[in-house]
C-alpha positions as CSV (number, residue, x, y, z in Angstrom):
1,X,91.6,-80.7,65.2
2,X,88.8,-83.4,64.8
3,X,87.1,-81.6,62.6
4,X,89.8,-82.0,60.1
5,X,89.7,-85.7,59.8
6,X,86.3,-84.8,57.7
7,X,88.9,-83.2,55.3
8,X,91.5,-85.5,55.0
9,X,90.6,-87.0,51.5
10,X,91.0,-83.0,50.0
11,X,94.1,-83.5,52.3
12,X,95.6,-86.2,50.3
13,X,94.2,-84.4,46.9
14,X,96.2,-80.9,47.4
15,X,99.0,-83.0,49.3
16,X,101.4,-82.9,45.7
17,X,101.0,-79.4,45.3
18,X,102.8,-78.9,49.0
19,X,104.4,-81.7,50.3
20,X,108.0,-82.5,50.0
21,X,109.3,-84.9,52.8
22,X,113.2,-84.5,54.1
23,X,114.7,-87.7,54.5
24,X,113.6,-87.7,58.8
25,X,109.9,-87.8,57.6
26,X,110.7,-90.3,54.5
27,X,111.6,-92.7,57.7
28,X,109.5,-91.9,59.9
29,X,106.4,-92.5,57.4
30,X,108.5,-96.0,56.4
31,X,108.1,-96.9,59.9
32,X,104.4,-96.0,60.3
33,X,103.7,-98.1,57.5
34,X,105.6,-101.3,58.8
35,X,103.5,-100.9,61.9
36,X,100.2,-100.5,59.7
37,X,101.6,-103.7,58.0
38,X,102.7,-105.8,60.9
39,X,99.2,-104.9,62.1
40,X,97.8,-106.4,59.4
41,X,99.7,-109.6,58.8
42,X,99.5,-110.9,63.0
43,X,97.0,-113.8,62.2
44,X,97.0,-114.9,66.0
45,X,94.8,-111.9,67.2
46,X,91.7,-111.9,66.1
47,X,90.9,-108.8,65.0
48,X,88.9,-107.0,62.6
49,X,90.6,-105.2,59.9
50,X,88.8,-101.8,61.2
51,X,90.3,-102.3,64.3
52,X,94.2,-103.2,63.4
53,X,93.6,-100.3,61.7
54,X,92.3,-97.9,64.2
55,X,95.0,-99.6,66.5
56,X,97.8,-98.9,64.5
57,X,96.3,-95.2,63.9
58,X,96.3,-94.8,67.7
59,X,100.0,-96.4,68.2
60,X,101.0,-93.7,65.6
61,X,99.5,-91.1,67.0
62,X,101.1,-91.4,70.1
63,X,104.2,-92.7,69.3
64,X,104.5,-89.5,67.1
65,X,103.2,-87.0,70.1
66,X,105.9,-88.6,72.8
67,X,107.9,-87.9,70.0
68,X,107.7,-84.3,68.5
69,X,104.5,-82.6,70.5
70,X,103.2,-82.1,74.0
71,X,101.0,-84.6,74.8
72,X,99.3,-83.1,78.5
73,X,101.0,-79.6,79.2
74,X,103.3,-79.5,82.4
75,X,100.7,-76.3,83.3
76,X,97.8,-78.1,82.8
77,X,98.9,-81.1,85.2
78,X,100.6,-78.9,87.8
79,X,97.8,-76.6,88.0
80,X,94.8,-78.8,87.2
81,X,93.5,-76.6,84.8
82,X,92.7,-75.9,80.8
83,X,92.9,-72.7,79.2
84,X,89.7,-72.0,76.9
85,X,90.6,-70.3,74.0
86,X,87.3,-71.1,71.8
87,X,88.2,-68.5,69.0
88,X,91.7,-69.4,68.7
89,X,92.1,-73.5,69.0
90,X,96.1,-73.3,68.5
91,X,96.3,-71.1,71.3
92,X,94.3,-74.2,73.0
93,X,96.5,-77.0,71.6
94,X,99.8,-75.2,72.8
95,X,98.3,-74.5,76.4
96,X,97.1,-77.4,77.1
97,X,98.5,-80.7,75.0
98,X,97.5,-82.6,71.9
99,X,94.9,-85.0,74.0
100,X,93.1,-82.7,75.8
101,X,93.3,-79.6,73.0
102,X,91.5,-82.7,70.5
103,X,89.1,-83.9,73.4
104,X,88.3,-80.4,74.2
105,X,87.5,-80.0,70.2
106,X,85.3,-83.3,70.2
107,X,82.9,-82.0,72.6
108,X,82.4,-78.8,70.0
109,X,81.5,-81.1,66.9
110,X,77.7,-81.0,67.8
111,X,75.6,-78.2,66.6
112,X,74.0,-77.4,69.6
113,X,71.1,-74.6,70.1
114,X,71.4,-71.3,71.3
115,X,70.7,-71.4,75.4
116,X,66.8,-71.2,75.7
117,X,65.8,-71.3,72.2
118,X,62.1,-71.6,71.7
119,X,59.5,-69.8,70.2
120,X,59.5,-67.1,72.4
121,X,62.8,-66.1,71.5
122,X,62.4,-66.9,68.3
123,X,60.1,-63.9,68.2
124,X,62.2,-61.8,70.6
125,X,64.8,-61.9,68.1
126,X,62.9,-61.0,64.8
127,X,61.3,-58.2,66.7
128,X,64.6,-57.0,67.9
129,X,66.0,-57.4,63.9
130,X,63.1,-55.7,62.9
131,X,61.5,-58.5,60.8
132,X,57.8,-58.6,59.6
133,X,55.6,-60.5,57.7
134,X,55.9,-58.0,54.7
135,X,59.1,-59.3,54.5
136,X,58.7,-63.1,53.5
137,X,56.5,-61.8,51.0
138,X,57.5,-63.2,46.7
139,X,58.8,-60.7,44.3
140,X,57.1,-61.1,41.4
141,X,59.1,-59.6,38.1
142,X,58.8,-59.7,34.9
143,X,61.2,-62.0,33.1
144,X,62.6,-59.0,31.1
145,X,63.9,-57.1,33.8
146,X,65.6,-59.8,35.6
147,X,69.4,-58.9,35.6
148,X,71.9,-61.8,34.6
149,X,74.1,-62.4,37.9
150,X,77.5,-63.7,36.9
151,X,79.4,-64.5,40.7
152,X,83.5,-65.2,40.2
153,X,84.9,-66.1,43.9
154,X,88.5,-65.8,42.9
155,X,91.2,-68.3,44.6
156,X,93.1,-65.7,46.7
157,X,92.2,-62.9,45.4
158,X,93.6,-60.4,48.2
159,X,95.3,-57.1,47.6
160,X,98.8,-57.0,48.7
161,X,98.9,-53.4,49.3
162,X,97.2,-54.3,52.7
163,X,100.8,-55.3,53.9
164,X,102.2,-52.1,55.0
165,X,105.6,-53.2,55.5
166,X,106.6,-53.9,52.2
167,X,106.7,-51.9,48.6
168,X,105.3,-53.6,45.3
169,X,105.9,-52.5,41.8
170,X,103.8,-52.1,40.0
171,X,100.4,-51.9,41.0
172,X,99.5,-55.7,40.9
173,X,95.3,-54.1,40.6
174,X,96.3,-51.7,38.0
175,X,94.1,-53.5,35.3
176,X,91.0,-54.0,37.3
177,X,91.5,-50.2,39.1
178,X,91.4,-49.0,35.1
179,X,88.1,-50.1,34.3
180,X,86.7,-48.1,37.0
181,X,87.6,-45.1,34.6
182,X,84.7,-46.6,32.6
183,X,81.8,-46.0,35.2
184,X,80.9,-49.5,35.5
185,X,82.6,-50.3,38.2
186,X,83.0,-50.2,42.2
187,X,84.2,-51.5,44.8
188,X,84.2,-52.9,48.2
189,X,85.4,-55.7,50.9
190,X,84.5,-58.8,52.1
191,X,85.7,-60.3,55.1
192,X,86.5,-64.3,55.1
193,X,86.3,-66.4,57.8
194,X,89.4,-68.4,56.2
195,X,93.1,-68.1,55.3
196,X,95.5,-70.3,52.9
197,X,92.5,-73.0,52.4
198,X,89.1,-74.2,53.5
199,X,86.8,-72.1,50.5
200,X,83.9,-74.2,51.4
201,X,83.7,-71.5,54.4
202,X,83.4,-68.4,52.8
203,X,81.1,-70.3,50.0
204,X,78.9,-72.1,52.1
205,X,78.4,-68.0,54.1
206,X,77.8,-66.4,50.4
207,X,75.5,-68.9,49.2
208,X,72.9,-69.8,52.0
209,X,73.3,-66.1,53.7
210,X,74.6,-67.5,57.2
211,X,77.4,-67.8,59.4
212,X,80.0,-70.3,60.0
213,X,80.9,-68.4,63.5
214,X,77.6,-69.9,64.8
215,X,79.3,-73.5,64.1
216,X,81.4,-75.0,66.2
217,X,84.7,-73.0,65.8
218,X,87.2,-75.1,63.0
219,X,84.2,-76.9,61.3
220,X,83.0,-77.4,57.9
221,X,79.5,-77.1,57.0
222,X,80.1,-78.6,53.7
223,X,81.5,-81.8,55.2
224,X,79.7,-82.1,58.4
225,X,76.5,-81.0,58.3
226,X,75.0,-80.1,55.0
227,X,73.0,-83.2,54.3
228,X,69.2,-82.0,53.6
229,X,68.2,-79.4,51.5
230,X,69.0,-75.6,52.8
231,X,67.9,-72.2,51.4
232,X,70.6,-70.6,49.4
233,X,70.8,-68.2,46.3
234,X,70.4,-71.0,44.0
235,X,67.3,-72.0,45.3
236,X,65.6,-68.2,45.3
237,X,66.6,-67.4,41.9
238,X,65.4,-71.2,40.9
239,X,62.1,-70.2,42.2
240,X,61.6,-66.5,40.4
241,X,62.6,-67.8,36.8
242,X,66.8,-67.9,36.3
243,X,68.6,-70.7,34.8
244,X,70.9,-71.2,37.8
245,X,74.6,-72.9,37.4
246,X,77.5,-73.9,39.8
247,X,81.1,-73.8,38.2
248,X,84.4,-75.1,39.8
249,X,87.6,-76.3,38.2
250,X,88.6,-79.1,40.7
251,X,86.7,-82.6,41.0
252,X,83.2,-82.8,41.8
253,X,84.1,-84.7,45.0
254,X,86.3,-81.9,46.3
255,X,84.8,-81.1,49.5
256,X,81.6,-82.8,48.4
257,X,80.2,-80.3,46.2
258,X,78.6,-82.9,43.8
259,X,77.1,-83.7,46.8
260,X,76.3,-80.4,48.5
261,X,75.4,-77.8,45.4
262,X,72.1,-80.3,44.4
263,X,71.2,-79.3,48.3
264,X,71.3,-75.5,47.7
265,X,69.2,-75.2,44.4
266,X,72.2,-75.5,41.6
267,X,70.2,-77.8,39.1
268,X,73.7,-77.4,36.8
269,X,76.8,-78.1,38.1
270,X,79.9,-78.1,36.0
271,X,83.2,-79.5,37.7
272,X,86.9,-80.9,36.3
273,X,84.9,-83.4,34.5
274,X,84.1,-80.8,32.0
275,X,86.4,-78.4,32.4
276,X,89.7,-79.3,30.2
277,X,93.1,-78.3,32.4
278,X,95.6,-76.9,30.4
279,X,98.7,-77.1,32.3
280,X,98.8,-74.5,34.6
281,X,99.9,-76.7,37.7
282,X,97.6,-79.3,38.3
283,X,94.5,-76.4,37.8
284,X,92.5,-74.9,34.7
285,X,93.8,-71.4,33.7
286,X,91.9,-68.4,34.8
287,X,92.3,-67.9,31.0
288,X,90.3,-71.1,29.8
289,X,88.2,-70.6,33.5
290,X,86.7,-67.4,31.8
291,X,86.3,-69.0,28.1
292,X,84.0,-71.6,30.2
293,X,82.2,-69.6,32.2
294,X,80.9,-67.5,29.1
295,X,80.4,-71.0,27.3
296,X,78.5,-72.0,29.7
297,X,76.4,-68.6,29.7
298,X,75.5,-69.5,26.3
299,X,74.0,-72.9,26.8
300,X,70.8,-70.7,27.9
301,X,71.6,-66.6,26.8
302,X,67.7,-65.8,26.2
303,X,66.6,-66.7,29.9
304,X,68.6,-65.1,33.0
305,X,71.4,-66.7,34.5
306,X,72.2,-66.6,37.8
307,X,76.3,-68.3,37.6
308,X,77.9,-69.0,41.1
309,X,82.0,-70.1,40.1
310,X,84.9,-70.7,41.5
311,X,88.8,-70.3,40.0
312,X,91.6,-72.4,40.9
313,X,94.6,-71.3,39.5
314,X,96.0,-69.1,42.1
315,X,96.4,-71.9,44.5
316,X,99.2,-72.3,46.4
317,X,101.9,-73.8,46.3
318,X,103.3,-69.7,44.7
319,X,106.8,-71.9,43.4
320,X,108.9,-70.0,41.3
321,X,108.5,-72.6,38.6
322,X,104.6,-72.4,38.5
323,X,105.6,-69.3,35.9
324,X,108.0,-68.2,33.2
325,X,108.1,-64.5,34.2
326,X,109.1,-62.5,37.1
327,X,107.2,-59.4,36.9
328,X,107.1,-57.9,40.4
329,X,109.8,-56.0,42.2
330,X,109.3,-56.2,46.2
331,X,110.9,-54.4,48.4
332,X,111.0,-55.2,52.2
333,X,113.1,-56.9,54.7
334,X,112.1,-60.3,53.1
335,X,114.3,-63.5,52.3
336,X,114.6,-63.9,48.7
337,X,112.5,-67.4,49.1
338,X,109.8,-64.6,50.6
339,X,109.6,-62.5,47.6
340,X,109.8,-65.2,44.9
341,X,106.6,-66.4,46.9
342,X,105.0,-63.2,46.5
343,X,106.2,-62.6,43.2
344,X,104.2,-66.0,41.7
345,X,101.1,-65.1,44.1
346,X,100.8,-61.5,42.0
347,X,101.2,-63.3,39.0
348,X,98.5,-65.2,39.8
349,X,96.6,-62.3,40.8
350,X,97.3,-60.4,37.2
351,X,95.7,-63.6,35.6
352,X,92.5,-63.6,37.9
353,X,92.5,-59.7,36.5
354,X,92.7,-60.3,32.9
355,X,90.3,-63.0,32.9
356,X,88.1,-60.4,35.0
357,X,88.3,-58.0,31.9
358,X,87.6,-60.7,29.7
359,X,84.2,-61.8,30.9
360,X,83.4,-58.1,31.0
361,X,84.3,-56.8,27.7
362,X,81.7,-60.2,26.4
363,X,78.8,-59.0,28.8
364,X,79.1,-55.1,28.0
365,X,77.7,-56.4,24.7
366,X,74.9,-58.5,26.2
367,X,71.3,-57.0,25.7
368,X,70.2,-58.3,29.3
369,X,71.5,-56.0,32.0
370,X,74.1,-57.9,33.7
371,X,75.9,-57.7,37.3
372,X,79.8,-59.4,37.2
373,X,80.7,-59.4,40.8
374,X,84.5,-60.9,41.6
375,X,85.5,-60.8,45.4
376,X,88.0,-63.5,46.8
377,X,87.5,-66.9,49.1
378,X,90.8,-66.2,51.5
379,X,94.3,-64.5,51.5
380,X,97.1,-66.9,50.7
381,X,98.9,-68.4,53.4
382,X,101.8,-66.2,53.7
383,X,100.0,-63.2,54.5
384,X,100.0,-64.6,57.8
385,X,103.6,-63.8,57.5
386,X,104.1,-61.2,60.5
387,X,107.4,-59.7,58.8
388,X,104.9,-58.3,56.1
389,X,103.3,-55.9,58.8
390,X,104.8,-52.4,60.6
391,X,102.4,-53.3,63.9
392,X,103.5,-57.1,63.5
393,X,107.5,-56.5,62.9
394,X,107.8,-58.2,66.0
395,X,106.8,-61.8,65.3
396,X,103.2,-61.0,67.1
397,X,100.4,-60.5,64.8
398,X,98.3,-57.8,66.4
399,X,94.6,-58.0,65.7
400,X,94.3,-55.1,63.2
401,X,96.5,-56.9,60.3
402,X,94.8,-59.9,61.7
403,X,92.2,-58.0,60.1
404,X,93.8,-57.3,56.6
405,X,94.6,-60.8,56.2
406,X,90.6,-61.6,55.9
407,X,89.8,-58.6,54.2
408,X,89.4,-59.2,50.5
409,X,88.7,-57.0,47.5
410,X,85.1,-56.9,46.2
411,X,84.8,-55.8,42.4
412,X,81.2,-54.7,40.9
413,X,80.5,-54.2,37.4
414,X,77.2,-54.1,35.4
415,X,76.8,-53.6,31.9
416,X,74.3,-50.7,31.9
417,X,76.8,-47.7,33.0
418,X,74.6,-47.4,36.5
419,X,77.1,-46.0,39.2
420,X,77.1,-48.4,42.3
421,X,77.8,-47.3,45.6
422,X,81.6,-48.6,47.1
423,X,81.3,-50.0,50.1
424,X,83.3,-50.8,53.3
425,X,83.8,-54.3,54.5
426,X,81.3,-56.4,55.3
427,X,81.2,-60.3,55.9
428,X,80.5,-62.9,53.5
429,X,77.5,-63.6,54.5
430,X,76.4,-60.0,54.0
431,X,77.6,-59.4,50.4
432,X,73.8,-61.2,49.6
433,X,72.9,-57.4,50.4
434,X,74.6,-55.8,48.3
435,X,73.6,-57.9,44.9
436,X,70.1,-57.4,45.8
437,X,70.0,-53.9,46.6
438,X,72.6,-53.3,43.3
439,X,70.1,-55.6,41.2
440,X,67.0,-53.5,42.2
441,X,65.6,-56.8,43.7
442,X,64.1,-57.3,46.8
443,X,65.6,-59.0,49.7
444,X,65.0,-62.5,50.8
445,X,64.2,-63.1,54.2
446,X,67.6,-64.0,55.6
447,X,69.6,-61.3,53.3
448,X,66.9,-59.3,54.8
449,X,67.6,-59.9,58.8
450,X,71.8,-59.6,57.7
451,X,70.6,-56.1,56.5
452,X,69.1,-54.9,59.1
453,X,71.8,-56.4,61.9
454,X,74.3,-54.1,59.4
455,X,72.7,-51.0,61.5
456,X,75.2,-52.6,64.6
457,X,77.4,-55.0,62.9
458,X,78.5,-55.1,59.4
459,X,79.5,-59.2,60.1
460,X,82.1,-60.9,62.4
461,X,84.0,-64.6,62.2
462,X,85.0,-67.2,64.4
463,X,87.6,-64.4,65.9
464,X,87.0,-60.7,63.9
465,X,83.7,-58.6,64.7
466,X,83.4,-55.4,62.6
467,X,81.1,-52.1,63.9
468,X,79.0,-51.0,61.6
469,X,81.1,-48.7,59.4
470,X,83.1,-52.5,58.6
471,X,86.2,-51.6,61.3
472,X,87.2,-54.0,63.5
473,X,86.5,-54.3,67.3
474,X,87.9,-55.7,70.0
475,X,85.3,-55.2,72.4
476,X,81.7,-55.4,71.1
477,X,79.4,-53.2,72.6
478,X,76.2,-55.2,74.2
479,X,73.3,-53.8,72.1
480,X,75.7,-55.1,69.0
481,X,76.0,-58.4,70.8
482,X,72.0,-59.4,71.7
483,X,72.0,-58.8,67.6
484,X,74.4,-60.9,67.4
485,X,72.4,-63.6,69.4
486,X,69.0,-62.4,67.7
487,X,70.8,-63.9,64.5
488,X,72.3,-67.0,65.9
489,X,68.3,-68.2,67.4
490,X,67.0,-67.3,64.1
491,X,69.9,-69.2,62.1
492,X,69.1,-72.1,64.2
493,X,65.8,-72.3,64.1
494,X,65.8,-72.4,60.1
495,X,69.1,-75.1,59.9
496,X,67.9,-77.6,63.0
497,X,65.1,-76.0,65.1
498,X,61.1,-76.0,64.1
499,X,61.3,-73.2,61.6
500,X,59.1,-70.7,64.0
501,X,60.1,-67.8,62.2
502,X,58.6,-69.1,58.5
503,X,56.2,-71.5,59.8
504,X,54.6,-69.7,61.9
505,X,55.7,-66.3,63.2
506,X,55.4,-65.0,59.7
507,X,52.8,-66.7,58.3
């Protein structure tokens, strides 16, 4: 898609950890690169060396889709038309051909407003989601009953017992299901709007309280459009008091957080650069990942800390030489390669856990009361892996384990022994609620309209829309839908529109 040309420099980066050529794309690259070259060395056209570049891009391109992919469907030229699948571009790539799927793709790149948006519907909408002037209003607390907030999104962190067609032993969530014997914990789920990759998605929805299914579908906020300040968690707890800190083990420039976190109110950031790897393929250990994160807690332990991070080590590639031991016995029609996979990804998964009880067992001894919340950014890739699914068996994923691939385990814990409601799933973007309403703090304005739009919807993706118990749907009801619009004028008008609904509706 075009949008992924934005990505191709964290491409290149993860490339290592997946790529191994056969000797058929060892050639085939050669031959690319002798055309890039030739390009390059022909003195007697006078060209710049942007365009011999974007020449010999475009002679690849098509010398490679002649080759291997449909350029223009047969259907769509016998039939003169294009089938619009907006929520599910491969569906449009396969109908239709590489050109026009990508030219279909370009025209979706722009942000563009909700039909009719102006002030009147900005107001229509906030009166349909139930939003007043009382609630734009400042908390004011006092500094000794703000609760630390300690965030972990966990690199696939998803529950494996979701995939009904296969047996695991043991319990892979035996650790983390045993503190809940203390009292301190719940539990919930989160739904992601990614799989196998692309955490900047689910991020960017937890952090600034909005949703990614308003973007064009297959973009990246991070990469396309985040370049001006935006209203996000760090920012509100910046404003009421909280040293506020951003933590990921991967370079600064991965997705353009050095750039991007400075734009959503994290005045610390702490990448790679400070993080030591310790040999754990090419990532820092969950083990050292949670000996930093409480490090970093200490730089400021007197004030309250509001920590938004990120682990790595539970990337893919799940290679059975990424670990020593083979702890897991699967069961299941699955090829051995199949099981090996899974068998790393649950190793990976045990790690996330006992890193999970380590940062716990520090804060239960911290005077402050302190919230630990630990939910994951995607499933791995293979869950997509139909064979893993009773409904799916048949090579065709049906929408309901479509479903369990996006739904992630949410863990709560707080260090004061309070019971916390569990919860069924709601979207990424909604999970703002929950923290504020566990915390005892009051809602921000746009963790305030997701609340209310729970009542119908408890959050949706680009291709996934939940009712409001957190099941999916495949038809969504029309009152559910105009609050689905409601929230897509207001999102606007706060990203790109003229703010109507602080400026001035509320005011």
């Amino acid at each position: 898609m075009p949008f992924d040309l934005f990505a191709a420099k964290e491409g290149l980066d993860m490339a290592p950890e997946y790529f191994q050529m056969s000797n058929k794309y060892i050639t085939l690259l050669i031959i690319f690169v002798l055309i890039i070259l030739a390009s390059l060395l022909i003195k007697k056209i006078k060209l710049s060396i942007r365009a011999r570049f974007i020449s010999s891009l475009l002679i690849i391109i098509i010398s490679f889709s002649a080759s291997y992919l449909t350029f223009i469907s047969d259907d769509s030229l016998e039939n003169k038309h294009f089938i619009v699948k907006v929520w599910t571009p491969v569906v449009e790539y396969s109908e239709n051909g590489l050109l026009n799927g990508f030219v279909m793709n370009i025209k979706r790149m722009k942000y563009e407003p909700p039909e009719d948006y102006d002030y009147e519907s900005v107001v229509s909408a906030a009166k349909l989601l139930n939003i007043s002037k009382e609630d734009n209003n400042v908390q004011e607390i006092p500094d000794e009953e703000k609760p630390n907030i300690i965030i972990i999104m966990a690199e696939s962190f998803w529950d494996v017992a979701q995939c009904d067609n296969i047996d695991v032993y043991p319990d892979p969530m035996a650790k983390i299901k045993k503190l809940s014997q203390e009292g301190y914990f719940t539990t919930g789920n989160a739904l992601s709007n990614a799989l196998g990759g692309g955490t900047i998605n689910p991020e960017y929805e937890f952090l600034t309280g909005k949703s990614c299914a308003f973007y064009p579908v297959g973009s990246f906020p991070f990469q396309q459009y985040l370049n001006d300040h935006q209203w996000a968690l760090p920012y509100y707890f910046s404003e009421i008091g909280y040293s506020v800190k951003g933590m990921h083990p991967n370079t600064g420039k991965f997705w353009r957080r050095n750039a991007v976190y400075p734009l959503l109110g994290f005045n610390n950031c702490f990448f790679n650069e400070e993080i030591t790897a310790d040999g754990v393929s090419s990532f820092s250990s969950d083990t050292n990942f949670g000996d930093y994160l409480i490090k970093i807690f200490e730089k400021e332990p007197d004030k309250p800390n509001f920590i938004f991070s990120i682990t790595l080590e539970n990337h893919g590639p799940y290679s059975e030489e990424k670990y020593s031991e083979d702890t897991y016995s699967i069961g299941g029609d699955l090829s051995s390669e199949s099981k090996s996979e899974i068998n790393t990804f649950l190793t990976g998964v045990d790690h996330t856990s006992e890193m999970f009880l380590k940062i716990t067992a520090y804060f239960k001894d911290v005077k402050r009361p302190t919230y630990v919340y630990m939910f994951g950014d995607h499933a791995p890739g293979f869950a997509a892996n139909t064979s893993l699914y009773t409904n799916s068996s048949d090579g065709t994923l049906s929408y309901e384990d479509n479903f369990r691939i996006h739904n992630l385990p949410v863990i709560c814990w707080n260090n004061k022994g309070e019971m916390m409601e569990s919860f069924d799933t709601v979207s990424m973007f909604d999970l703002q609620t929950m923290i504020f309403n566990n915390a005892g703090l009051k809602l921000p304005i746009y963790s305030k309209i997701n609340e209310n739009a729970m009542k119908y919807t408890r959050g949706f993706t680009w291709d996934i829309t939940l009712d409001e118990n957190g099941d999916p749907i495949k038809k969504i009801p029309d009152k559910t839908q105009d609050i689905i619009d409601a929230m897509e004028i207001l999102q606007y008008d706060d990203l790109y529109g003229e703010k109507y609904l602080t400026e001035k509706y509320l005011k």
